[in-house]
C-alpha positions as CSV (number, residue, x, y, z in Angstrom):
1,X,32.1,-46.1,-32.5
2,X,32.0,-42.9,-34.4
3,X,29.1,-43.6,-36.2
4,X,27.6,-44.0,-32.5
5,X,28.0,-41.0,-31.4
6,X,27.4,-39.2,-35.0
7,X,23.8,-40.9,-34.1
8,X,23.8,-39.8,-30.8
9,X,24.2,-36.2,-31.3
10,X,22.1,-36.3,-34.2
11,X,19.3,-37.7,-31.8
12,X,19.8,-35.3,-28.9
13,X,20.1,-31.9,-31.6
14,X,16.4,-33.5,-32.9
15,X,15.7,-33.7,-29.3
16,X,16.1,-30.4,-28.2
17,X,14.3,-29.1,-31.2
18,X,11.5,-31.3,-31.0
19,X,11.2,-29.9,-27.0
20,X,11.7,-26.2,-28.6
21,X,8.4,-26.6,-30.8
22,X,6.6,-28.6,-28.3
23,X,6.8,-25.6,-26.1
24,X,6.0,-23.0,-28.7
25,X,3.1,-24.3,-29.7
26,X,1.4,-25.0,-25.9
27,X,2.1,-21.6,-26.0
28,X,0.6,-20.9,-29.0
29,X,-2.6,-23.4,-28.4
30,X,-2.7,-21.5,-24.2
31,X,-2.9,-18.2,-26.0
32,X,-5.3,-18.8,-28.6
33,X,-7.9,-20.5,-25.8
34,X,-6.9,-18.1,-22.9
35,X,-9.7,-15.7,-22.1
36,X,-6.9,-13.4,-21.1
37,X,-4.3,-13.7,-23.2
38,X,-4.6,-12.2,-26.9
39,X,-4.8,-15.1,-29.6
40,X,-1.6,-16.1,-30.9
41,X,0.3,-13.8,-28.6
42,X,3.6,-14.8,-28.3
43,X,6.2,-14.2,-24.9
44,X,8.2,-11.5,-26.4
45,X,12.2,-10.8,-25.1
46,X,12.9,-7.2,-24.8
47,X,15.7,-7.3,-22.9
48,X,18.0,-9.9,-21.3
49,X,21.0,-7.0,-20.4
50,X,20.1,-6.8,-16.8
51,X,21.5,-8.9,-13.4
52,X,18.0,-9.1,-11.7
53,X,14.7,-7.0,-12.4
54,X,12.6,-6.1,-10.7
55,X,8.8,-3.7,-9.9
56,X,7.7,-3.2,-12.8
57,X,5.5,-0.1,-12.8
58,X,3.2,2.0,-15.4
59,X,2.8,5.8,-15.3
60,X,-0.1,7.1,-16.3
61,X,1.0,7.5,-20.2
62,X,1.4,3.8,-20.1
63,X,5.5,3.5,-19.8
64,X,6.9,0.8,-17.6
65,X,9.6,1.3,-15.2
66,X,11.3,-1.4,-13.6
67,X,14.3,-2.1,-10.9
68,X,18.0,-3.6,-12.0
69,X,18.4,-4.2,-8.3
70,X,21.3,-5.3,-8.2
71,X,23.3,-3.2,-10.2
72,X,20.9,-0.2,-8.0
73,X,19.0,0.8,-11.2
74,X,15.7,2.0,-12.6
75,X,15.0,1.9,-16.3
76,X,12.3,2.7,-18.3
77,X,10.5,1.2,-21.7
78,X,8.1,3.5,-23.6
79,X,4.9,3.3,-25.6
80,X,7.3,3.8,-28.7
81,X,9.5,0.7,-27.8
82,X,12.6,2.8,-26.7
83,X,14.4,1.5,-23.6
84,X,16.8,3.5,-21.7
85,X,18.0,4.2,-17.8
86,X,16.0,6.5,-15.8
87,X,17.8,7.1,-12.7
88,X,21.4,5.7,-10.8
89,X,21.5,5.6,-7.4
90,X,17.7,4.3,-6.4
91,X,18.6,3.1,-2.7
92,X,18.3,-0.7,-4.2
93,X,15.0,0.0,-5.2
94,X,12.9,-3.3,-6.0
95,X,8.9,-3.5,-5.3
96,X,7.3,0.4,-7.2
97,X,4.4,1.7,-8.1
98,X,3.3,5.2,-9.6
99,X,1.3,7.5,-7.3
100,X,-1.0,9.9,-8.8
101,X,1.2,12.7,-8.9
102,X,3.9,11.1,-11.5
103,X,6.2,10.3,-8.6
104,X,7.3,7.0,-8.5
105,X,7.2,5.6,-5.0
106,X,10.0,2.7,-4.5
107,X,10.8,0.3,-1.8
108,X,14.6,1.4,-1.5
109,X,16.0,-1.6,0.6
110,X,19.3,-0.1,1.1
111,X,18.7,1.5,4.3
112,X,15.3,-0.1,4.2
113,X,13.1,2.9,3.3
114,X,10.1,4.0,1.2
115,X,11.1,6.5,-1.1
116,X,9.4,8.9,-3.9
117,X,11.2,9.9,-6.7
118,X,9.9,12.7,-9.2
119,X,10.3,12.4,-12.6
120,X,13.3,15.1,-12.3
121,X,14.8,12.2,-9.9
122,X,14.3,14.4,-7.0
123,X,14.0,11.7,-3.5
124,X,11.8,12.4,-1.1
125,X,12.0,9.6,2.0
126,X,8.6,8.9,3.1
127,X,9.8,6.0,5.2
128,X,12.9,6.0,7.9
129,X,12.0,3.2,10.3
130,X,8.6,2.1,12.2
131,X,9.0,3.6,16.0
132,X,12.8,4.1,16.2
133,X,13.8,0.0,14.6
134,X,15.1,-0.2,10.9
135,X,12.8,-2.1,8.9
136,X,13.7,-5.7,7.7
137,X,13.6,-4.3,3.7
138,X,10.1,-3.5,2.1
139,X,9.6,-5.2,-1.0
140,X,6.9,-4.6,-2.7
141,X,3.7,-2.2,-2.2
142,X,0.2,-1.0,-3.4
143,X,-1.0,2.5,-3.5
144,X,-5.1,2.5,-2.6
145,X,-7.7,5.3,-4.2
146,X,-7.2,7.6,-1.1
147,X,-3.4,7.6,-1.7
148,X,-2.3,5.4,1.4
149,X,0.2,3.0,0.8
150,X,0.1,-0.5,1.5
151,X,4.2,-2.1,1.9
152,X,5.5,-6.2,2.4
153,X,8.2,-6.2,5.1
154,X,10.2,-9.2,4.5
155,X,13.8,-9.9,5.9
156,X,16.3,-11.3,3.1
157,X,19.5,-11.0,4.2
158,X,21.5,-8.6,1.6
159,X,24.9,-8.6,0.8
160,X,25.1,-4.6,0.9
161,X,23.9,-5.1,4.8
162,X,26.3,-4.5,7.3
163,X,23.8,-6.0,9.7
164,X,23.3,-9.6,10.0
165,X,20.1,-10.0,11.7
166,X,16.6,-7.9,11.6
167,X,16.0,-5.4,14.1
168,X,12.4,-6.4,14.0
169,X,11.3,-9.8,14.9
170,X,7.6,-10.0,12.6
171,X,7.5,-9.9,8.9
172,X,5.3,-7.8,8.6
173,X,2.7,-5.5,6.5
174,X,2.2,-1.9,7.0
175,X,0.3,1.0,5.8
176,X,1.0,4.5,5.0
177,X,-1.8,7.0,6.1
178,X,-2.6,9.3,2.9
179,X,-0.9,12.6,4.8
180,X,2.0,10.5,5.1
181,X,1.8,11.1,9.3
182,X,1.6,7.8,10.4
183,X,2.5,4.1,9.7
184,X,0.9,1.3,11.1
185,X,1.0,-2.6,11.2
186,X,-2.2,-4.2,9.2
187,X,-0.8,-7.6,9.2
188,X,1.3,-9.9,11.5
189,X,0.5,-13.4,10.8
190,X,2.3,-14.3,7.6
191,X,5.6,-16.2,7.3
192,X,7.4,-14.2,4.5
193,X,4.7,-11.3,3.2
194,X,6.0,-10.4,-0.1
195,X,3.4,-9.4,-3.2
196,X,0.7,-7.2,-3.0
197,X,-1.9,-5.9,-4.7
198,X,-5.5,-4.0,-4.8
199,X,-8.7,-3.8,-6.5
200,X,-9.3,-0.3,-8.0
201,X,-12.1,-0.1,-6.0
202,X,-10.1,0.2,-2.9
203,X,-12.2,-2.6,-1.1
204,X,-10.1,-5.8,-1.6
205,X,-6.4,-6.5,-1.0
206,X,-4.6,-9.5,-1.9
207,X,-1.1,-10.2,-0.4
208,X,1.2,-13.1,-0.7
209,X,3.2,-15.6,1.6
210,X,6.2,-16.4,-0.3
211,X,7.1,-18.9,2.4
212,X,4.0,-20.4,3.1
213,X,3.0,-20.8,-0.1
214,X,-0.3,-18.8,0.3
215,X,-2.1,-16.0,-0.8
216,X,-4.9,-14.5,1.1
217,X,-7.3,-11.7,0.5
218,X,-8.9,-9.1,2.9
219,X,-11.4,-6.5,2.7
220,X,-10.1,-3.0,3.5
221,X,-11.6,-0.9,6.2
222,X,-12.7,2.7,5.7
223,X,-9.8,3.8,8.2
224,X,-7.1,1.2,6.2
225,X,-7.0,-1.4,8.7
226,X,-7.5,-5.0,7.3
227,X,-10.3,-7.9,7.8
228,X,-11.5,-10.6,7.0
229,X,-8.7,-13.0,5.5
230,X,-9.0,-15.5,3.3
231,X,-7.2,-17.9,1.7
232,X,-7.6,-17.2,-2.0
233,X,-5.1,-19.7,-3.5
234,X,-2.9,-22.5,-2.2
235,X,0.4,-20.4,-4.2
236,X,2.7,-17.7,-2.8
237,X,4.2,-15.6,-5.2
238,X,6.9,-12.6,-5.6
239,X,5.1,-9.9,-7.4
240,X,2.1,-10.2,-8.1
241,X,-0.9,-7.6,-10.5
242,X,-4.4,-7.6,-11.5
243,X,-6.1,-6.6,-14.8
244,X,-9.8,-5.2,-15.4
245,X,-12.0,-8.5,-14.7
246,X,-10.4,-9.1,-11.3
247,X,-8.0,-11.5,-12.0
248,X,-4.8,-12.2,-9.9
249,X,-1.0,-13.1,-11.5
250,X,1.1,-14.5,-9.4
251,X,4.7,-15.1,-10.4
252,X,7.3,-17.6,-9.2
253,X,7.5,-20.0,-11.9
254,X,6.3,-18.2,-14.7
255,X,3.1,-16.2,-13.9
256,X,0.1,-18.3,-12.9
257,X,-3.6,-16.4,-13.0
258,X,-6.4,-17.1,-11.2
259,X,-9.7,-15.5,-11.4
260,X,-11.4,-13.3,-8.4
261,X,-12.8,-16.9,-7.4
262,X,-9.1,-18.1,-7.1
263,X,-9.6,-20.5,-10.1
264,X,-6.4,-21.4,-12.3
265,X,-7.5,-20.1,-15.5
266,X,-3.8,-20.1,-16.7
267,X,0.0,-19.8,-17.3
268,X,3.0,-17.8,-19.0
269,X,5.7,-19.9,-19.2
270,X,9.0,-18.3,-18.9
271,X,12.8,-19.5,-19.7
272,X,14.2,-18.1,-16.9
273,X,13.9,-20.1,-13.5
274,X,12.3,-17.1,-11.5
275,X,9.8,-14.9,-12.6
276,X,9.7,-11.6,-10.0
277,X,6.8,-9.2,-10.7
278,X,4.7,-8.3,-13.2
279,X,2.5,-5.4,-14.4
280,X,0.4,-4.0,-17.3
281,X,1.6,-1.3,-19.9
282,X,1.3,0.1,-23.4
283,X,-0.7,2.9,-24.5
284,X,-3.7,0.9,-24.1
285,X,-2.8,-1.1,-21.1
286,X,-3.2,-4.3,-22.7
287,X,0.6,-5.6,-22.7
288,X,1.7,-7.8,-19.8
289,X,5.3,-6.5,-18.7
290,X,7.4,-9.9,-17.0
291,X,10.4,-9.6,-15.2
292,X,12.6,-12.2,-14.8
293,X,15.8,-12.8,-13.4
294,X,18.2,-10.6,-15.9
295,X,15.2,-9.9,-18.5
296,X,12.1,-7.9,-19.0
297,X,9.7,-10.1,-21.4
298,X,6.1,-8.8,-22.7
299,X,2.8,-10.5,-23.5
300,X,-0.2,-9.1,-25.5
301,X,-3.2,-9.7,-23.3
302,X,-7.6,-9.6,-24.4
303,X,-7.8,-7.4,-20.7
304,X,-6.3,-4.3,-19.1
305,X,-4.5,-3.3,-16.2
306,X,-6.6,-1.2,-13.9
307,X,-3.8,1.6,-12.9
C-alpha cells in the first residue's frame, strides 16, 4: 500500500512537470513562428500584488498605468522597470487611456463618471450622467485624432452601489464631442458593449460584445457618429488594443489576435483564468502590457502600438 501511493505521487509530481514544459515550449514554438510576437519571447510576471487590474494605458514616454480596481488604485510601471502607486482615490477607475495633453482620462465607475486626471492628480469630471440618468458604469474607452472620446456603457452590478438596478435600460456606447459640450449615443444594439478600440487613422472603430460573444467594426463619420457594422470576429472580449499593422487583441482567455481581416493569427496564454485589457508600452512600444486578474504580465512583441 505504501509503495502505491509512493508511485502515485511520484507519477502525478512527473505529471505536473511534464504539463509545465509542455506549455513552455508551445510558447516558446508560438513565439518563435508568430509574425507578432518577438522570437523566443517569453510571458514575463511583473507583478501578481494586486486584487484585480485593470486599463492599462501608455503615456507618451512609453510608461504604463493600469487600475487595481478593487482596492480603487492606479499604478504605474516605467521604461526603467520601476513600479510604484500613482494616485489613491481614482473613483474605481477601470477602462483609461492617455489624451494628448498627459492627462489620463479614466472611466471612474463609482458614481459612474468619466474623469481626467493630470499628472499632479488633479480630477477634472468630464462626465456626470447622459440627460439627467446616472450612467450604468463606463468601462472602457478610446480617444480618436480629433480628441473625442469614444466610452462602453455596460451595467455590472457593484458591490460599492447602493443602487440595485440601472437607471438606464440600453447598454450602450457614447461619444464625447472634442469641446467636451455634448455626449451622444453611437451605438444601441449590443448586448453587453465592453472593449474598444480605434485605428490611428481615426476611420475604423472596433468594439466588443462581451455577452454576445462578438466583435464588430464600423467606420467613423466626420461628425463621430458610427456606420457601417460589421461583424469582424465571432469573440467578445474585455479589453481589447491594436499594434502598427492593424491587428486586433482581444482578451478573455488569454489574448487572442486577429489580423484587420479578422483572421486568428494567434494566442498569449495566460495562468490566470481572466485576462482583462491589454496595451502596448516601453520606450519603443514594442512590449505587450497584460493584465490579469491580480497581475500585470508583459510580452516582447516584432510590432508596435500605435498611441
Amino acid at each position: 500500500m505504501v509503495n502505491t501511493l509512493f508511485f502515485i505521487k511520484k507519477s502525478f509530481r512527473f505529471s505536473i512537470l511534464f504539463l509545465l514544459i509542455t506549455i513552455l515550449l508551445n510558447l516558446s514554438a508560438q513565439a518563435q513562428n508568430s509574425p507578432v510576437m518577438a522570437n523566443g519571447a517569453k510571458l514575463t510576471l511583473i507583478s501578481d500584488q494586486f486584487s484585480f487590474t485593470e486599463g492599462p494605458a501608455a503615456n507618451k514616454a512609453g510608461d504604463v498605468f493600469f487600475t487595481d480596481q478593487p482596492n480603487n488604485e492606479i499604478w504605474e510601471y516605467n521604461t526603467k522597470g520601476q513600479l510604484s502607486l500613482f494616485m489613491k482615490g481614482t473613483g474605481r477607475a477601470n477602462g483609461t487611456f492617455f489624451a494628448d495633453n498627459g492627462n489620463l482620462i479614466t472611466c471612474s465607475d463609482k458614481h459612474d463618471q468619466l474623469w481626467s486626471i493630470s499628472p499632479q492628480q488633479k480630477v477634472t469630471v468630464l462626465v456626470k450622467n447622459f440627460h439627467g440618468h446616472r450612467l450604468n458604469g463606463p468601462n472602457d474607452l478610446w480617444i480618436d485624432p480629433k480628441g473625442g472620446i469614444y466610452f462602453t456603457d455596460p451595467y455590472y452590478q457593484r458591490s460599492y452601489w447602493k443602487r440595485t438596478k440601472p437607471d438606464i435600460k440600453q447598454q450602450r456606447v457614447y461619444y464625447l464631442t472634442p469641446d467636451r459640450k455634448k455626449v451622444f449615443i453611437v451605438v444601441n444594439d449590443l448586448q453587453k458593449p465592453n472593449g474598444i478600440i480605434g485605428t490611428l487613422d481615426g476611420k475604423t472603430l472596433y468594439i466588443a460584445d462581451i455577452k454576445a460573444g462578438k466583435t464588430y467594426s464600423y467606420s467613423i463619420d466626420p461628425n463621430g457618429h458610427l456606420s457601417h457594422k460589421k461583424l469582424f470576429t465571432n469573440l467578445g472580449s474585455d479589453g481589447m488594443t491594436i499594434d502598427n499593422r492593424g491587428d486586433i487583441y482581444l482578451c478573455g482567455n488569454g489574448v487572442t489576435i486577429f489580423n484587420k481581416m479578422g483572421k486568428k493569427i494567434g494566442h498569449i496564454s495566460v495562468p490566470q483564468k481572466w485576462t482583462a485589457n491589454v496595451t502596448f508600452g516601453g520606450a519603443n512600444r514594442k512590449t505587450l502590457f497584460i493584465t490579469a486578474s491580480h497581475a500585470l504580465y508583459t510580452m516582447k512583441m516584432k510590432v508596435k502600438g500605435v498611441r
